[in-house]
N, C-alpha and C positions, 0 to 999 in steps of 0.2 A: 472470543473471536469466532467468526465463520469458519468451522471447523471443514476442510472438505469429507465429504461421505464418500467412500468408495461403491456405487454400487454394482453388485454382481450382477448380471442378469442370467436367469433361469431359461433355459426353453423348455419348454413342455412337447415330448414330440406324442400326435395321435396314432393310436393303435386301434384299427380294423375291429371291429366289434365284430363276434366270430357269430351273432344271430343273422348277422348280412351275408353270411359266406353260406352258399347253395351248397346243398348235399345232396349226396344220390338220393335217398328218398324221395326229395322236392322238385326236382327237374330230372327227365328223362336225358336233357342234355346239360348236366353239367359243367362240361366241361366250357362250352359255349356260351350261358349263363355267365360264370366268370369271367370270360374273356369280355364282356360285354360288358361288366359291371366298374363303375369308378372308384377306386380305393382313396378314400378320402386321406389318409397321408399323403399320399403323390401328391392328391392335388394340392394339400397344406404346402410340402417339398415345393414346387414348383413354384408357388406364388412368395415364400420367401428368399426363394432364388434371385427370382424379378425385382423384389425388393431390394436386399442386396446388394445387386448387380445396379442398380438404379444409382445406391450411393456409395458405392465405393469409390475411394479415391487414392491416387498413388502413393504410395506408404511415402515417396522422398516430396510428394507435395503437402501430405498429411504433416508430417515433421516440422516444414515449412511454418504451415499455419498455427502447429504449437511452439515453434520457437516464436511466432514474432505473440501470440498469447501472452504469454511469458512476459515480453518488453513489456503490452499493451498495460500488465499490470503494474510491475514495479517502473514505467516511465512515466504512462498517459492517462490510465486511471483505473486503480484496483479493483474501483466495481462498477467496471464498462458493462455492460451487456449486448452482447455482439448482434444479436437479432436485432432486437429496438434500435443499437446504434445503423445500422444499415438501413433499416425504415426509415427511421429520421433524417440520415443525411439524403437520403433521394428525396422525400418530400423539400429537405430544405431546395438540394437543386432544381428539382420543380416548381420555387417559391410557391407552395402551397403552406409551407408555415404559418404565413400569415393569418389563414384561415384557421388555423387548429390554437384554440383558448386551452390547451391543456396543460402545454409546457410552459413555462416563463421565460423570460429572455436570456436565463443562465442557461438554463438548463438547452437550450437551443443551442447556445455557445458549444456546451461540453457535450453534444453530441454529436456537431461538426465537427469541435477540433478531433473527438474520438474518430469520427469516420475517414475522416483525412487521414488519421494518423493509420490506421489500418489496412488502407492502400496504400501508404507510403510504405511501410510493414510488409504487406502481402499485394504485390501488384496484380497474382492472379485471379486475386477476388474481383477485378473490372468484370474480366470473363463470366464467372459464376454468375455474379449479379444480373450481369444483362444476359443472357442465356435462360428464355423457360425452359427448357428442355434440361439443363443442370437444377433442374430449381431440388433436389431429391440430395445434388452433391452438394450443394451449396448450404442446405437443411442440416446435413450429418458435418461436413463443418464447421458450424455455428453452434453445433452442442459440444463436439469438441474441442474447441477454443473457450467455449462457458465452463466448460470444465477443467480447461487447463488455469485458464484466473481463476478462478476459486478457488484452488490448490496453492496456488504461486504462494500467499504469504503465510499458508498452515504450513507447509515448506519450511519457509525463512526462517520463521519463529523455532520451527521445530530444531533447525541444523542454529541457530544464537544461543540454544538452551544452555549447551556445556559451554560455551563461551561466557556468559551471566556476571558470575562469579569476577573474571577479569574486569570485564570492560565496567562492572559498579566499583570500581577498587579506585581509587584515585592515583596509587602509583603502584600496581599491579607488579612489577619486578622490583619493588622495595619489600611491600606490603599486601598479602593477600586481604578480600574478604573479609571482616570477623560480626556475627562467627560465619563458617564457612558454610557453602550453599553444598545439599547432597547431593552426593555423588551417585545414587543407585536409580536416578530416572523419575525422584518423589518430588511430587510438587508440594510439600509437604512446608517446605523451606523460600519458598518461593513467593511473589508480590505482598501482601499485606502480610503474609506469615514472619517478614524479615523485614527489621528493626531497620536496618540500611535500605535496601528498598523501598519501605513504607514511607520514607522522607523524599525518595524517588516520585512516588505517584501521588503525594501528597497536593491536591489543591494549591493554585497560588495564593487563594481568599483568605486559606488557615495557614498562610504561611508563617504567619507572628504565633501559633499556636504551635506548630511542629518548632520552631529555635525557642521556645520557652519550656519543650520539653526532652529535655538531653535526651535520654532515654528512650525517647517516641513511643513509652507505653499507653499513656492518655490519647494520644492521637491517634496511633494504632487502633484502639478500644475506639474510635468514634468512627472512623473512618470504616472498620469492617462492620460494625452494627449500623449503617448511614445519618450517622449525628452531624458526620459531614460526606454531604453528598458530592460523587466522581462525577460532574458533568461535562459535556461536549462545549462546552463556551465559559469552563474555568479550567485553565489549561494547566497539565500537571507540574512538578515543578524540576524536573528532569530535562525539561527542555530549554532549560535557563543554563546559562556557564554559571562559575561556581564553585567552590572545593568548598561547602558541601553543595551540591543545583539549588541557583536561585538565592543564595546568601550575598549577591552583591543588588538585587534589586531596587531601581528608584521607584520609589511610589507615582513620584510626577512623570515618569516615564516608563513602566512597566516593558514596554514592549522591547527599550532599546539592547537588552542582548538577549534575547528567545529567539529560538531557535539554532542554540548555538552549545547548548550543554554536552557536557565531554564525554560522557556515556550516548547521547542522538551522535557524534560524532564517528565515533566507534562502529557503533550499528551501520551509518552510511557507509564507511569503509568496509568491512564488513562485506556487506551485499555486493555493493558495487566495485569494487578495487579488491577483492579477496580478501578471505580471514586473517591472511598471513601481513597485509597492510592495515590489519583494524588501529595497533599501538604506534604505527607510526616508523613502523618498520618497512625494510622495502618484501618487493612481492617475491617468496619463492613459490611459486606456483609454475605449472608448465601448462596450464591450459588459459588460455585468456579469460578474464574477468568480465559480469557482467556489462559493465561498460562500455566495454570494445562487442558485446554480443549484440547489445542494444542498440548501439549507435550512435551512445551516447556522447558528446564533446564538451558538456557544459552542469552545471546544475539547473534544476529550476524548481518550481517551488512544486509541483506534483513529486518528484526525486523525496524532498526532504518532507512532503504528509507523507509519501510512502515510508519513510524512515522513522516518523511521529509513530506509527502504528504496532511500531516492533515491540511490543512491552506485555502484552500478555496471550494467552491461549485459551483463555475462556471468554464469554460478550458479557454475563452480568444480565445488570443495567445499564452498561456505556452501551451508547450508539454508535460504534465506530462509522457508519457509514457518516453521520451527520457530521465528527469530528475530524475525517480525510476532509471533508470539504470545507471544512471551517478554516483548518491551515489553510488550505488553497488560497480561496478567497482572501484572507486577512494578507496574503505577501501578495497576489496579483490583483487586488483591491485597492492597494493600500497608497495614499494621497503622497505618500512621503517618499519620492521616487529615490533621495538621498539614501532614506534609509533601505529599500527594496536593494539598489543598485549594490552596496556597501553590502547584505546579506549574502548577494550571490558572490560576491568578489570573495568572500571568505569560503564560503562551499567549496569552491572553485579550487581556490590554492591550498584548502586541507584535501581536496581526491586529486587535484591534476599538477599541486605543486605551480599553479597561473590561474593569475585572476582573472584572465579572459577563458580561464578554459581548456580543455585540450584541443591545441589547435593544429588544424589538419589541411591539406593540402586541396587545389581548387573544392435504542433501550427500553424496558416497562421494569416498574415495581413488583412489589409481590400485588396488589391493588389492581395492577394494569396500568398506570400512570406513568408516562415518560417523567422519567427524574430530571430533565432538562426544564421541561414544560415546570414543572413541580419546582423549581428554584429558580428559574428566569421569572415564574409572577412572582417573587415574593422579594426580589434582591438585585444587584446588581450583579454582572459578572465581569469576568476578566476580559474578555474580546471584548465585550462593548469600553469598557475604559480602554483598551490599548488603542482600538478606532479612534477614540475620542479627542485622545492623545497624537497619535499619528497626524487629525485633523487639527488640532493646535498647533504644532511646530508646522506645519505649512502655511499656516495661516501668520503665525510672529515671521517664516522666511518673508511673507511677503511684502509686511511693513517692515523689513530692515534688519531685523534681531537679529543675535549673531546666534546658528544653531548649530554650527559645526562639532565636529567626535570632541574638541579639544576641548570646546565649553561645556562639555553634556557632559561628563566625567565625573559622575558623583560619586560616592559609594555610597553603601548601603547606613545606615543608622544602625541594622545591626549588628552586621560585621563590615569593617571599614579594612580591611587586610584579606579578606576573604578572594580569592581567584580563581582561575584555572587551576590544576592540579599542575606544582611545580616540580613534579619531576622528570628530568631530563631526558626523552623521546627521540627515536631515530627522524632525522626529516623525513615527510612524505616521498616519494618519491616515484616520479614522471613516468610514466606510460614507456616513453620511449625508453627508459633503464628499464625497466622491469618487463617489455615486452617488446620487444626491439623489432622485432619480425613480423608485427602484424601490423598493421597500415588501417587504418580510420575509411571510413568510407565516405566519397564527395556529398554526400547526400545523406541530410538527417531527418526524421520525418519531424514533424511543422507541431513548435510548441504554442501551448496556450496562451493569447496575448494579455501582454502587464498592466493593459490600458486600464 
């Protein structure tokens, strides 16, 4: 993963070169000579004063623009980039788009709704924008909001680590872990290193090969050597429900419970609704939860690829930026508004306890070869059959067939028993019990359309 770098910065201050400095021998006056001469520190001093003074900005407006940072990443999109996105959306308002072959029409999309969203976020950016005379404040802004997203999900990842352990457990207050994950900070024990895990990030394609190997030593061994490759459009199998993920899968329907596995379930809780609501538990927290920071009242499908992402701390060869977007697109893509509507109604009532919501008042190889590129020419993959699929049951809604949750009910061939993890959970619980004193805000900034 995009690790954030912290960097220091150095100043280098200049010192007077003492060959410049007149002495008695070489002027009769001295004293005058100096007085007359320009000490190039000053004038260094002075012009990064100017500087400075150019961009500085109110430390409670600075705050500002890293809290709504922050949102921009875990609600509207992890790898906004705030410069481009504010170019882009003023050429869009100047319909000058039109003219520019560079973006495609997604990517148009996702940089208006970013820039909408970032004045709905930070309204003082109108000011800054339209203001030359800010253009200095506006600059040091934009790097530090690029650098607060960058950070947001090395963050995330870093405070889920000691959680890990629970939330892969299927009944975590029955049954820990086995074997257990380390405790002294070693990632040693960690993704492909652990036997439970590894069935975690295993491919859906090798799905028949990880339940024909109890053990997941063979599959282990293929998967860290790339006998089977992690790519961005064969989606791991942790995002599937499941007691063990993805053991109830219909082949003729892949897609119909993804995004729905009890460990992604956990992680959204988690982040958004606090640690202490990950199991299902109510919130003892005293500070309010991302959610209510965010402004958030509903789920969507940026929420849950932000949540897709939560699984490792290194990039590899995954591309994560390709595979945020690949969730994106397949739920706000997707033909099958049945199935779209039915995903968020579930989001919704596991963080808000309502299906409507919280409702509130008015990669490269060692080669250099993307592994993507490298197994999409040679194979099929998972997102195109779940499209494919998505496009068939809309296609039989239309002539008649019956596609409802009741008839689609199949189990798996290989495990036909296989479920959620059945052990018994505190219910979720409501905003209003667990935070009674904080109030939603009328106004949410503008999510991405499902069309």
């Amino acid at each position: 993963m995009p690790m954030c770098s912290r960097r220091t910065r150095s100043s280098e201050h200049l010192s007077a070169d003492n060959s410049d400095a007149s002495s008695p021998e070489d002027s009769p006056h001295p004293q005058k000579k100096a007085k007359k001469s320009n000490h190039p520190s000053k004038k260094s001093s002075r012009a990064k004063e100017e500087v400075n003074k150019g961009s500085q900005m109110d430390p409670q407006d600075l705050e500002e623009l890293l809290a709504a940072a922050r949102a921009v990443a875990q609600c509207v999109d992890i790898f906004c980039e705030v410069g481009q996105t504010i170019d882009v959306g003023l050429l869009l308002q100047q319909e000058e788009s039109a003219q520019n072959g560079d973006l495609s029409t997604r990517s148009r999309e996702r940089h208006k709704h970013n820039y909408e969203a970032l004045l709905q976020y930070v309204p003082s950016l109108h000011a800054l924008i339209g203001d030359p005379k800010k253009k200095d404040i506006l600059r040091h802004a934009i790097t530090e909001m690029n650098k607060a997203i960058a950070g947001v999900r090395s963050d995330d990842v870093t405070r889920l680590r000691p959680h890990i352990g629970a939330y892969a457990a299927p009944c975590p207050l029955q049954a820990s872990l086995e074997p257990p994950l380390s405790t002294n900070g070693s990632r040693s024990s960690l993704g492909l290193n652990h036997p439970v895990l590894t069935r975690f990030l295993c491919p859906v394609s090798a799905r028949e090969d990880y339940f024909s190997d109890p053990i997941c030593l063979r599959t282990r061994q293929r998967l860290q050597e790339a006998g089977i490759l992690m790519t961005t459009d064969d989606f791991l199998l942790f995002l599937w429900s499941g007691n063990p993920p993805g053991s109830i899968i219909d082949k003729e329907e892949e897609y119909e419970n993804i995004f729905r596995g009890y460990y992604l379930e956990r992680v959204m809780r988690h982040i958004f609704t606090g640690p202490s609501t990950a199991l299902g538990e109510a919130s003892r927290s005293t500070r309010p939860p991302n959610a209510i920071l965010h402004q958030m009242t509903m789920v969507d499908p940026t929420h849950i690829a932000y949540g897709c992402l939560q699984w490792s701390e290194t990039d590899g060869p995954f591309n994560y930026h390709k595979f945020y977007y690949n969730v994106v697109d397949m739920i706000e893509q997707c033909p099958d508004e049945e199935w779209v509507t039915g995903l968020k109604k579930w989001w919704n009532m596991s963080l808000f306890k309502d299906e409507a919501g919280r409702v509130t008042g008015a990669g490269a190889t060692e080669k250099g070869q993307d592994v993507d590129d490298l197994k999409s020419s040679t194979s099929s993959n998972s997102l195109s059959r779940m499209q494919a699929q998505m496009a068939a049951r809309v296609a039989k809604c239309a002539a008649g067939f019956d596609t409802s949750s009741s008839s689609r009910e199949r189990s798996s061939p290989i495990s036909s028993t296989a479920h959620q993890p059945p052990c018994p959970s505190a219910p979720v619980p409501s905003h209003s019990e667990s935070h009674a004193s904080w109030q939603w805000p009328s106004s949410t900034p503008p999510r991405a359309s499902t069309s």
